[in-house]
N, C-alpha and C positions, 0 to 999 in steps of 0.2 A: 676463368670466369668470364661469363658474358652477358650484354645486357641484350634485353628485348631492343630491336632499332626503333620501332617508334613509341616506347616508353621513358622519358622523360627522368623518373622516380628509381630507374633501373640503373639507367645511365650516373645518375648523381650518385647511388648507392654503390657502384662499379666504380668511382673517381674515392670518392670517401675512401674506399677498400686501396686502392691504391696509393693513396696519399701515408697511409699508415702502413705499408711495404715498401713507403719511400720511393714509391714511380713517380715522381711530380709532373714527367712530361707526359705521361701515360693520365695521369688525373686530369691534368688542364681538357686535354681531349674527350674525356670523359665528361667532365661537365662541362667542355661545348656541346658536344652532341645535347647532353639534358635541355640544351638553352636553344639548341638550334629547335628542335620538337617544341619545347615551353619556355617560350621567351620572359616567363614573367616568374619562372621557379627560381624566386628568391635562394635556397639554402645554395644551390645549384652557383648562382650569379656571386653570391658571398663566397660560397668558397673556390669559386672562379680566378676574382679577385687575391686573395690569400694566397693563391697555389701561383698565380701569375706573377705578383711580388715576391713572394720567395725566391722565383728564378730570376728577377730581376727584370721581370716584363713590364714594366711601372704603367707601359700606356695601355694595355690589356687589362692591367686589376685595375684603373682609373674608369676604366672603361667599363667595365663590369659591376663597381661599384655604383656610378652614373646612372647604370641601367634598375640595379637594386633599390636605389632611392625612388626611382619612380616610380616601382611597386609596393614597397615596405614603408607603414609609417613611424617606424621608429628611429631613432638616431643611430643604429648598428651602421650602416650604408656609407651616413658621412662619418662615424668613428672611423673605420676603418680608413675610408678614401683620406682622411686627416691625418693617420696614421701612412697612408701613402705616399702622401705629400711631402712628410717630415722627411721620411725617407731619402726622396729625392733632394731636401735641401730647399724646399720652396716652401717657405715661412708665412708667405702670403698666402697662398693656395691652401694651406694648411687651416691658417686659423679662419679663412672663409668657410671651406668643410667643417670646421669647429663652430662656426657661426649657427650653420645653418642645424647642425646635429643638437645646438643649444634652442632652438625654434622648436624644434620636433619634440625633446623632452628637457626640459629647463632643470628640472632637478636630479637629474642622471650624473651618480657620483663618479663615472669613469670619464667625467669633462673637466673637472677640475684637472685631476691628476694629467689627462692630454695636457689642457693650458697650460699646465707647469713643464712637462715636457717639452712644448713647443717653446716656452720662454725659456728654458734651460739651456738647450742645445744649440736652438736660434736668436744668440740674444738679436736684438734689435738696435 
C-alpha cells in the first residue's frame, strides 16, 4: 500500500492501516509525511502523538499533541498530552494539560476520571 506523496489524507489513512498491522514505526512516518504536507490535519497530529508514546517517544507525542491543540478546540489534544505526562511521571505538567483541557470543555466526563488518575498514581 501506498500513499499519494502530496496527499495528506492518504498518508494518515496509510499510518491508520499500519498502526492496526502493528507497524508503529512504519505509522509514526506515515503520519509525519500527512503533517509534513498539512500541518494542521489534526486526526493525523493525534494519532501522531499515540503512535509516538506508545514507543515511548514521550517528546514527539508531546509535541504532536502541542501542535493539535492549536488547531482543535476541544479538550482531546490536552487529554491525551495529560495522559502523556502521567506517563512520564510529571504530575505537574499533567494536571496543567488537565487544566487547560478543563477550559476547553468544563463538563467533559473523561476529566474527572483523568484527575483521579493523576491523584491516584501521583499522590502529591
Amino acid at each position: 500500500m501506498a500513499a499519494d506523496p502530496d496527499y495528506a489524507l492518504g498518508h494518515y489513512n496509510l499510518g491508520v492501516a499500519r498502526v492496526q498491522g502493528a507497524k508503529i514505526p512504519a505509522a509514526i512516518e506515515a503520519f509525519e509525511s500527512a503533517v509534513e504536507i498539512d500541518p494542521s490535519h489534526n486526526p493525523a497530529l493525534m494519532a501522531l502523538a499515540a503512535a509516538a508514546a506508545s514507543q515511548g517517544d514521550l517528546p514527539k507525542a508531546r509535541s504532536a499533541c502541542e501542535a493539535a491543540a492549536g488547531h482543535d478546540p476541544s479538550a482531546a489534544p490536552y487529554i491525551l498530552l495529560a495522559q502523556i505526562y502521567l506517563a512520564s511521571q510529571d504530575q505537574g505538567a499533567a494536571e496543567a494539560a488537565l487544566l487547560k483541557a478543563r477550559a476547553r470543555e468544563p463538563k467533559n466526563p473523561d476529566l474527572d476520571a483523568l484527575q483521579r488518575r493523576i491523584s491516584a498514581i501521583l499522590p502529591k
